[in-house]
C-alpha positions in Angstrom: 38.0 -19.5 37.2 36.3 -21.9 39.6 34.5 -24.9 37.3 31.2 -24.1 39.2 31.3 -20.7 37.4 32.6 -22.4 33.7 29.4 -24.5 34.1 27.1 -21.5 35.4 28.4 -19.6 32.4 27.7 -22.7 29.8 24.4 -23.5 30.8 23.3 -19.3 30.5 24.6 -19.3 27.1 23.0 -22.7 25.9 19.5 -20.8 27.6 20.8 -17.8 25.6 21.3 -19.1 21.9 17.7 -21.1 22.8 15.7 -18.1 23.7 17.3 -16.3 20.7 16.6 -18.9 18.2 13.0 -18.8 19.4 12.6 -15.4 18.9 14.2 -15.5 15.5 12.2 -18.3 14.4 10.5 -16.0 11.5 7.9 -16.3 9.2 8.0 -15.8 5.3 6.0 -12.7 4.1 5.1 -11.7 0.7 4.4 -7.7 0.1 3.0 -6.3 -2.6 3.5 -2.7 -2.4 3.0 0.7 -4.1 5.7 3.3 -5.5 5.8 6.6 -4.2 4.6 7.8 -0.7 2.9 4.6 -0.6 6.4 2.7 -0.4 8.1 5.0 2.1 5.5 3.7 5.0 5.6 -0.1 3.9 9.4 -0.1 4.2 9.3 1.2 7.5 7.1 -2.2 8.3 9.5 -4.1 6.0 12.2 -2.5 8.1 10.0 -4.1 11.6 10.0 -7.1 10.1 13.4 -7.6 8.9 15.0 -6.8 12.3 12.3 -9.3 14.0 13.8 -12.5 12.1 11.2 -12.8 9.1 11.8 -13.2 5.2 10.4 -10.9 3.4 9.9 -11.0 -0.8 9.0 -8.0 -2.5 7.3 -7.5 -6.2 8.5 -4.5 -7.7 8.0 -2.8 -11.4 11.2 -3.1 -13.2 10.6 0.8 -13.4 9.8 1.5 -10.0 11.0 5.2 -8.8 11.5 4.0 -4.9 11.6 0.4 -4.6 14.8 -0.7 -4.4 16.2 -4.4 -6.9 18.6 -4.5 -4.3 18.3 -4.8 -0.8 19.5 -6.2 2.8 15.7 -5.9 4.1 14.2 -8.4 1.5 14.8 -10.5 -2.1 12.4 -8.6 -4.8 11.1 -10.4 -7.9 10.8 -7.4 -10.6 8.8 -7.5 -13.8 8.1 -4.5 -16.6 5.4 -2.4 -16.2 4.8 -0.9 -19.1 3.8 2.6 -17.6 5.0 4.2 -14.4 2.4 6.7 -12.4 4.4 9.7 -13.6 3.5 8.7 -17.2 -0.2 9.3 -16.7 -0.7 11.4 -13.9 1.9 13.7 -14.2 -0.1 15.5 -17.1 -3.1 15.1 -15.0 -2.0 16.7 -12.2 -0.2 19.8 -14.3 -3.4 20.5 -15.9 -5.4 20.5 -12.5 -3.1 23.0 -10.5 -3.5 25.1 -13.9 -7.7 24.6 -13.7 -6.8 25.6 -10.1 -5.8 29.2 -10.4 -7.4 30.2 -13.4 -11.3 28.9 -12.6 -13.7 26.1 -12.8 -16.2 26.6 -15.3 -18.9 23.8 -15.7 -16.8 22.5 -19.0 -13.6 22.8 -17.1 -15.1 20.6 -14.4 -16.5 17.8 -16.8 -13.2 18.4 -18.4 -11.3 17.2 -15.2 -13.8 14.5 -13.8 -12.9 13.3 -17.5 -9.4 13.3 -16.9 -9.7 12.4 -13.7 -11.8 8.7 -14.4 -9.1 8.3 -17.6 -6.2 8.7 -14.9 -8.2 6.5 -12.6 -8.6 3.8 -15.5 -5.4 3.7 -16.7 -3.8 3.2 -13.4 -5.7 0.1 -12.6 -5.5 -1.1 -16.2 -1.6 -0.8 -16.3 -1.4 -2.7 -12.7 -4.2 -5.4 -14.1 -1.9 -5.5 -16.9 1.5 -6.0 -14.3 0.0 -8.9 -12.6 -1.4 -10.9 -15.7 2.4 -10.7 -16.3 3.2 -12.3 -12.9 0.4 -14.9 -13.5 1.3 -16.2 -16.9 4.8 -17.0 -16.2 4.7 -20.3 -15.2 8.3 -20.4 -14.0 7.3 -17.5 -11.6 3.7 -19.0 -10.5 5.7 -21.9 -9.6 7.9 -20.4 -7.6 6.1 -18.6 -5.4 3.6 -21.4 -4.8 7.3 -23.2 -3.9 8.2 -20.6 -1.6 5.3 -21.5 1.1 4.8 -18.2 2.1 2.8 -17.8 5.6 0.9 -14.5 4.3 0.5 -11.5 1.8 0.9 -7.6 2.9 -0.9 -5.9 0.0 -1.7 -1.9 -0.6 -4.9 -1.5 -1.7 -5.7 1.7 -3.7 -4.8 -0.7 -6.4 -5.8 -4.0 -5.5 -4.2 -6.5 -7.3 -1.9 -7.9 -4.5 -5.3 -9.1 -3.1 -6.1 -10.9 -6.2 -2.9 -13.0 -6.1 -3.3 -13.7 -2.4 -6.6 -15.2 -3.6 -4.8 -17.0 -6.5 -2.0 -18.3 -4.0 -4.8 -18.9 -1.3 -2.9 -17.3 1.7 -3.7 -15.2 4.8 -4.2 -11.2 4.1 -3.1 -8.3 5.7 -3.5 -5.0 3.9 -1.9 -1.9 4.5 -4.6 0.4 3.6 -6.1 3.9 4.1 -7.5 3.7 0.6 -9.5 0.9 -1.6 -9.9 1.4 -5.3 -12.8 4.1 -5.1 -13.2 5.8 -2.1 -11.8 5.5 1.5 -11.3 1.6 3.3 -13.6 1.9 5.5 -16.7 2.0 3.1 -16.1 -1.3 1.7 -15.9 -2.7 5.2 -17.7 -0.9 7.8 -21.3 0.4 8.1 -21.1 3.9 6.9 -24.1 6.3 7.8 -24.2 9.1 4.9 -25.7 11.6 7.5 -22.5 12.4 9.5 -19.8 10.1 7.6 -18.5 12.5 4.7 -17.7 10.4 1.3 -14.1 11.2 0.2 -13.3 14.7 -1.4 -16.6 15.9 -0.6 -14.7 18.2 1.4 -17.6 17.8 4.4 -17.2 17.2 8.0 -19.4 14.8 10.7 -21.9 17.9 11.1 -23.9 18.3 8.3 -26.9 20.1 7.4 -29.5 18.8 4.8 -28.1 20.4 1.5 -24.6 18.8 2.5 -26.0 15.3 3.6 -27.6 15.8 -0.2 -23.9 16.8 -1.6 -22.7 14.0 0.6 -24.6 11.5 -1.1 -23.9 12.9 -4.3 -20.2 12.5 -3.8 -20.7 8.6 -2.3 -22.8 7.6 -5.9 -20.3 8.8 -7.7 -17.7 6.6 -5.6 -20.5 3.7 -6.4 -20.7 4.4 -10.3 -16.8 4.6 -10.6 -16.2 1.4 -8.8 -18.7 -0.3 -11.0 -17.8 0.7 -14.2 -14.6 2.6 -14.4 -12.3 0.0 -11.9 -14.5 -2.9 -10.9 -14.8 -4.4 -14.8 -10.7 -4.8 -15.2 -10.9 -6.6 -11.9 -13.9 -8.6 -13.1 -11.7 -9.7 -15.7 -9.1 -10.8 -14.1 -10.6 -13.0 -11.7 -12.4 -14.1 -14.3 -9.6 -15.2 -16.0 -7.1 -16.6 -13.2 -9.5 -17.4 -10.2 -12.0 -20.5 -10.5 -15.3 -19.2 -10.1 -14.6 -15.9 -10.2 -14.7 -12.8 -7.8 -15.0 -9.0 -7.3 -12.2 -6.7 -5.6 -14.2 -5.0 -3.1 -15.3 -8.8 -1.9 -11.7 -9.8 -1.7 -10.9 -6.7 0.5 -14.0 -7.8 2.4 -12.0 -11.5 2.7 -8.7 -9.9 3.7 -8.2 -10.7 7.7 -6.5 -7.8 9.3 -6.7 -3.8 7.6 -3.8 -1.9 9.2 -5.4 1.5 8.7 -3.4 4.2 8.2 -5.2 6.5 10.5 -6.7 7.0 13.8 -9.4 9.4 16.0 -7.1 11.5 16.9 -7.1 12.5 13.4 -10.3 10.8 11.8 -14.1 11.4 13.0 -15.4 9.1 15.1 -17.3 6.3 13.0 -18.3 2.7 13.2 -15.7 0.4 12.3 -14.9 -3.4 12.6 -12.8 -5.7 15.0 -10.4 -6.6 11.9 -9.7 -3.1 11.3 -6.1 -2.2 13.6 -5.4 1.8 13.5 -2.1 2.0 13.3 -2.2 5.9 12.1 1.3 7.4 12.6 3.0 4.0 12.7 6.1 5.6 10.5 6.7 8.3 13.0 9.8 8.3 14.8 11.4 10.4 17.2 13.6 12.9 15.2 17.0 11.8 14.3 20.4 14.5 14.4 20.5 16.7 11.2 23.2 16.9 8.5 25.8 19.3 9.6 25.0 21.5 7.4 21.4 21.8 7.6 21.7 22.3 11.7 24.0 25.5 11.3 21.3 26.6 8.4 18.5 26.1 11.2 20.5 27.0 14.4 21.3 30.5 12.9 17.4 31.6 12.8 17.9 31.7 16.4 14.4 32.7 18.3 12.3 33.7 15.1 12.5 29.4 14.1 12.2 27.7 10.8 9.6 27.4 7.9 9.8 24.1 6.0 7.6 23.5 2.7 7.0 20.5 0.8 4.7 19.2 -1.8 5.0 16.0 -1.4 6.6 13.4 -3.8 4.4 13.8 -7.1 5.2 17.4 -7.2 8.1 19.0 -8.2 7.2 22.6 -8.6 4.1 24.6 -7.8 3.0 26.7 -11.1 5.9 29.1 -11.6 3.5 32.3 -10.6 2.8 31.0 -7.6 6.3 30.0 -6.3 7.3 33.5 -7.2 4.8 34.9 -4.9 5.3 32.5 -1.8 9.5 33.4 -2.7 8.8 36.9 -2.1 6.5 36.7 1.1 9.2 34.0 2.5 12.1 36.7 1.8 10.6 39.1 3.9 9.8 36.7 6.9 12.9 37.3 9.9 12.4 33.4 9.6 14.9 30.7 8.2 13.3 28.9 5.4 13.8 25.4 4.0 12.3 24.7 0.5 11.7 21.3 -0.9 11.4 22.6 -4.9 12.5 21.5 -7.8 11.5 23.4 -10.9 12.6 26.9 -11.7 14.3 28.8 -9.1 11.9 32.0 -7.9 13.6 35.1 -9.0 12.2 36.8 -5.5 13.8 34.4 -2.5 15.3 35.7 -0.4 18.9 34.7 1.5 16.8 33.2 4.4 15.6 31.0 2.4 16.9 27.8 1.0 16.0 25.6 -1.9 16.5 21.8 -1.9 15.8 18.5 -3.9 14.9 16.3 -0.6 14.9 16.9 2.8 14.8 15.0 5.9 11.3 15.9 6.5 10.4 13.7 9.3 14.0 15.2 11.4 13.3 18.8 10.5 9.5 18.2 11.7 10.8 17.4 15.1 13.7 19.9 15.6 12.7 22.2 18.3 13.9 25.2 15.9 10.2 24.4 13.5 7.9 26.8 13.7 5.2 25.9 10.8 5.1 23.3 7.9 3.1 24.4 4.6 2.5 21.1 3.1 0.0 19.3 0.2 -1.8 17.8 3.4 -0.8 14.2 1.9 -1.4 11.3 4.6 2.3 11.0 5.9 3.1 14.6 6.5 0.2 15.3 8.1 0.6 12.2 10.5 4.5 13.1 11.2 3.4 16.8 12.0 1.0 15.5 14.4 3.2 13.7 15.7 5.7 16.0 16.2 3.4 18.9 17.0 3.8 21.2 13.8 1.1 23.6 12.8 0.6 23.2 8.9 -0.5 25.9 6.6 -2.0 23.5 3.6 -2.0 24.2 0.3 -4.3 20.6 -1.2 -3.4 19.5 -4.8 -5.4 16.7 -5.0 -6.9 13.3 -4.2 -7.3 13.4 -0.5 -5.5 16.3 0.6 -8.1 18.6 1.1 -9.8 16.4 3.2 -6.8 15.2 5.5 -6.4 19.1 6.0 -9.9 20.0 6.3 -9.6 17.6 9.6 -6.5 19.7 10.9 -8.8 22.7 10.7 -11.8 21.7 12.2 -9.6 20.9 14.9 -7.9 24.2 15.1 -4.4 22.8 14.5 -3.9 24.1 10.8 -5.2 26.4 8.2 -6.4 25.9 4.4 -5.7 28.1 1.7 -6.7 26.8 -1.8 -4.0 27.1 -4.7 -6.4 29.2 -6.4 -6.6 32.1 -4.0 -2.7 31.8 -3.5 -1.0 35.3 -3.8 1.2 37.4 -2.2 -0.6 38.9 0.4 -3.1 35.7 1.0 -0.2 33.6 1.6 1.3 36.1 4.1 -1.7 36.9 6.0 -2.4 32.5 6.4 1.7 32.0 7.3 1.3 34.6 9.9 -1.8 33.6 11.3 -0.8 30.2 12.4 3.1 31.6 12.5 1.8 33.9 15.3 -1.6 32.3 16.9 -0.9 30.8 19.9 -4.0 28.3 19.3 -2.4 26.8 15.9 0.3 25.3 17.9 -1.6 24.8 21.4 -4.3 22.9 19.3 -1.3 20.5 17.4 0.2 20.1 20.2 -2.7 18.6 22.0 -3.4 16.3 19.1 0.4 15.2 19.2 -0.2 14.6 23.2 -3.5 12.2 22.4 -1.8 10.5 19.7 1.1 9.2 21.7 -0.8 8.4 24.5 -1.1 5.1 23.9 -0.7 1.9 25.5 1.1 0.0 22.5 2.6 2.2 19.9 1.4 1.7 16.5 4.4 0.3 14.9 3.9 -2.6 17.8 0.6 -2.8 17.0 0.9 -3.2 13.4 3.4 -6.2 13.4 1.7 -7.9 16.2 -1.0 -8.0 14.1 1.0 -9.1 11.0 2.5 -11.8 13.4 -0.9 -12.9 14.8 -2.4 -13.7 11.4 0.7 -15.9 10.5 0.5 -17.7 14.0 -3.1 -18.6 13.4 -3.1 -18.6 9.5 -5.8 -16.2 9.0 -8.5 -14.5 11.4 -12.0 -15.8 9.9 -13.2 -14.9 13.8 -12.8 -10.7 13.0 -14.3 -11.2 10.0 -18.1 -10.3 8.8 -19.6 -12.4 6.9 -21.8 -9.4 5.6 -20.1 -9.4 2.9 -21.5 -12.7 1.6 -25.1 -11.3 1.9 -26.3 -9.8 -1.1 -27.5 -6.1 -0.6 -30.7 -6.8 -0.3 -30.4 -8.4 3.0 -27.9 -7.0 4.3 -30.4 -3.7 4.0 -33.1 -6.0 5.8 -35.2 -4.8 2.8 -36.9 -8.4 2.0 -37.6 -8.6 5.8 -39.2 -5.4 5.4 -40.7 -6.5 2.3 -42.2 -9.3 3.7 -43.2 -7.6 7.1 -45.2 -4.8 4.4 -47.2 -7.5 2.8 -48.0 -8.9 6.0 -49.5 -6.3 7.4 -50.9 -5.0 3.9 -52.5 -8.5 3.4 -53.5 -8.2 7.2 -54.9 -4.6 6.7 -57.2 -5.5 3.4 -58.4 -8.7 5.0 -59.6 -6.8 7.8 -61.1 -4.1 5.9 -62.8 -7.2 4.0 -64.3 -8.9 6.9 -65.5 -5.6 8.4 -67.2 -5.2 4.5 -68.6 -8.7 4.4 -70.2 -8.0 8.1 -71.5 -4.4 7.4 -72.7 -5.7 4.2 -74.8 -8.2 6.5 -75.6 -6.4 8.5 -77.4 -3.9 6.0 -79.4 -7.0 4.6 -80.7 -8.1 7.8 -82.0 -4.9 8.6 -83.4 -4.2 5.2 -84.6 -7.4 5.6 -86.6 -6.8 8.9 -87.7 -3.8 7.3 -89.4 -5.5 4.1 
């Protein structure tokens, strides 16, 4: 080889090695994540992260159900909890599909807001409890303070990955859809109660007066149960390791970028805030190949398509009555079905129908051979069916679910149908309306065309954003300082106050001087009179 082209060839890979060692030169992120659903999302950013050169450190339960000890993505650091979410809210949610289908009386409701707010409680109590844990071991305080970490990623339905940001004074970014009571945006952004719907209100942006009251109704409670059912433990804690103290909804307030889980092609239109990225969808990928077996299960429906079903990861098994009748109305369907259950096995499927523990949910959602997806309506599966254009027959449990589906329906792309009215023939009629409506599908579809039509994809977006905060070491600029203000002001209601008295002090001293000269006036004349 000629030495001109030895020395061409040197000097491109010197530029080479360079420009990769640039690229690589990655920062060192601490996450603070959730179990569950919650974790599958933040590993798909831990995932982003990992292949774009940067450390990342994990804190885990000792207990956790998803989170890996072990991994090639990150190092954890794993303590005890003493209760895992299954432990607490596995009883509540048994007992609310049961209050489901046979009837809410007024007791039975007081009975499950009851349970509810205990639930709520001890999940933040147990989580308090896990970080006090982190904090008091020195060797572990020490350690991390060592480790000069260039930000925190924290969930934030429970909050305490905030709190040790705040303790270890670094940049925030928080993957969040939602804060400890209520939805993210209400803690950040100006809310208007006459067309934003408080959470599980099951309202939409049109309203009429009796719903704007329920509306407000729904947003006190929010208010109450932050203030005296989760705020106090939080209290107590910053109390306790932050100098001077603080309150949660403040320190989500501080935090410098919100990656929300969401966006308009989904949400209703609403004021929001230049710190809050909507990176809604940013776990959907195009769908990968399917396991053997699973494509000759789906490729042998042929033109009638597949049904898949899933409840989502906190539950197994629908009440035994009710998988019995959806069984039956799935074995007469000419449709191939694919069942995520795992409790008793319905006595009435039929051989078109098959039961398994997991599924590759996201793969089968994009398979050209899916036809519908009945589904809880949680966050993740409603995203990945917009995204891949899947009409969804929803069955809501809990929590959020009706709501995420009640915003499919307004939009024509799915259909409700509440566990309580679920029977054989109600079931049937919903699966075949949105099975054989053109406009279910037409409707998705369109949302699945908006939602990629974007100029960044919101996986890109998302770790820009993440990379942004560590470049500049926070983003004070995006952030309101309403926050600070106490409510008062930030309600203008001692300008008002003050603009009131004015003109009330205006108002009387006119009426006085008007007095004083009429009552002049009446002397001189009875004056001139005399």
């Amino acid at each position: 080889m000629p030495l001109h082209h030895v020395c061409g060839l040197f000097v491109f890979f010197i530029v080479s090695l360079i420009l990769f060692t640039s690229l690589c030169n990655g920062g060192n992120i601490l996450v603070f994540p959730l179990d569950g659903s919650h974790w599958i999302n933040m590993k798909f950013m831990i995932e982003e992260l990992h292949a774009r050169g940067h450390s990342i450190t994990v804190i885990r339960a000792s207990n956790s159900w998803y989170i890996p000890e072990e991994s090639h993505l990150y190092r954890s650091i794993s303590f005890e909890k003493k209760e895992g979410l299954e432990d607490f809210a596995g009883a509540y949610i048994a007992e609310r599909m049961r209050v489901q289908r046979e009837g809410t009386s007024a007791f039975t409701f007081f009975k499950l807001s009851k349970d509810f707010l205990y639930t709520v409680h001890r999940a933040h109590y147990v989580w308090c409890d896990f970080l006090g844990q982190i904090l008091d071991d020195k060797n572990t305080v020490q350690s991390l303070k060592e480790s000069q970490y260039d930000l925190v990623i924290a969930e934030t339905i429970v909050a305490i990955g905030v709190v040790l940001a705040k303790y270890l004074k670094l940049p925030t970014v928080l993957n969040v859809r939602w804060i400890t009571s209520g939805e993210g945006h209400l803690a950040i952004a100006p809310s208007p109660l006459s067309y934003i719907p408080a959470p599980v209100s099951g309202l939409t942006d049109k309203m009429n007066f009796i719903q704007r009251l329920k509306n407000f109704f729904f947003y006190s409670i929010i208010l109450l149960q932050q203030k005296y059912v989760v705020g106090p433990m939080y209290e107590t804690i910053c109390d306790k390791y932050i100098e001077g103290g603080c309150d949660i909804i403040s320190l989500l307030q501080e935090a410098d970028i919100w990656l929300f889980r969401s966006d308009f092609v989904f949400e209703f239109p609403r004021p929001t805030m230049p710190n809050v990225v909507y990176v809604g969808g940013f776990q959907c990928k195009p769908a990968q190949p399917l396991p053997a077996d699973l494509e000759e299960f789906v490729q042998i429906a042929g033109e009638h398509g597949v049904i898949i079903m899933s409840m989502g990861t906190l539950v197994n098994a629908l009440p035994q009555e009710v998988a019995e009748e959806i069984g039956s109305v799935f074995a007469k369907m000419p449709q191939k079905v694919i069942w995520r259950h795992k409790g008793e096995r319905p006595s009435t499927l039929g051989n078109n129908t098959l039961i398994v523990d997991w599924m590759p949910q996201k793969d089968l959602l994009g398979h050209p051979q899916t036809k519908v997806f009945v589904a809880h309506g949680g966050t993740n599966g409603v995203q990945e069916a917009i995204y891949h254009g899947v009409p969804v027959l929803g069955i809501p449990l809990f929590f959020d679910q009706y709501d995420n589906l009640l915003r499919l329906q307004e939009r024509g792309a799915g259909k409700i149908l509440q566990l309580r009215d679920v029977n054989g023939h109600s079931f049937e009629q919903g699966l075949m309306e949105v099975l054989h409506q053109d406009s279910y599908r037409q409707n998705m579809q369109r949302l699945s065309h908006l939602h990629r039509d974007q100029s960044v994809a919101p996986m890109d977006q998302a770790i820009f954003w993440v990379e942004y905060v560590m470049r500049h070491k926070g983003a004070p600029h995006l952030r309101t300082e309403a926050y600070k203000m106490p409510w008062y002001s930030y309600y203008s209601l001692d300008v008002l106050l003050v603009l009131l008295t004015a003109a009330t002090l205006l108002l009387l001293s006119t009426l006085a001087i008007f007095r004083l000269l009429c009552c002049r006036s009446g002397r001189k004349t009875k004056a001139k009179q005399q």
